[in-house]
N, C-alpha and C positions, 0 to 999 in steps of 0.2 A: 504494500500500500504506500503511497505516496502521498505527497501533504497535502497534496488537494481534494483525493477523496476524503479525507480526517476530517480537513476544517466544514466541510458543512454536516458530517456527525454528531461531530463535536458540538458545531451549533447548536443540534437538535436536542441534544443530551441539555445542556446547559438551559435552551427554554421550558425543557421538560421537568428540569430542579427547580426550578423558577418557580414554573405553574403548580408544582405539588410544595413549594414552600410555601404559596399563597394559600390551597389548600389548606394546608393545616392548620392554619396561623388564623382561616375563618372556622375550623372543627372545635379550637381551643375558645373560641369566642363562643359555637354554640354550647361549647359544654359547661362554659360560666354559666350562660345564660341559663341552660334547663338544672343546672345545681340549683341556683337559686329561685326557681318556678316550683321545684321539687321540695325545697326548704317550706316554703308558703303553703304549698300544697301538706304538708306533712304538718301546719301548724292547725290549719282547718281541720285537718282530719283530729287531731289531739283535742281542740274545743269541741267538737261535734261529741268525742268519744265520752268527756266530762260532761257532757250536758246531759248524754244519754245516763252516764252513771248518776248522776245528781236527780232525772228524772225517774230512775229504777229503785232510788233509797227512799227517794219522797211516798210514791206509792205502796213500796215496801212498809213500810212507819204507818202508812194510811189503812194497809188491810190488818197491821197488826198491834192498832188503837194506840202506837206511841204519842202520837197527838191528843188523843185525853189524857194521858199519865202526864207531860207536858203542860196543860190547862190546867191539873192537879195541883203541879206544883209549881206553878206561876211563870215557868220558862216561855 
């Protein structure tokens, strides 16, 4: 091979590192981005999961008359 079929390989190699360093450089930006959608997403889910637990103790208390014993004793 001689230098002239090199240099337009060569080229091609070289826009090819190019194009996959851009590549990644926008992979690393989406993967900020769904870390922290994912962050959010996992904080709703933890208030949802205390509302339900706070709504399952309240009714719990409700069929098992701690709310009179409570009214009892002035709580």
């Amino acid at each position: 091979m001689d230098n002239e079929e090199i240099k337009p390989r060569l080229d091609r190699l070289t826009w090819r590192v190019d194009s996959h360093t851009d590549q990644i450089s926008k992979l690393h930006e989406q993967t900020n981005d769904l870390k922290s959608e994912l962050c959010l997403i996992n904080k709703s889910l933890l208030q949802i999961k205390w509302i339900a637990v706070g709504g399952a103790v309240v009714i719990l208390g409700q069929s098992l008359g701690v709310t009179s014993i409570m009214k009892l004793l002035g709580v």
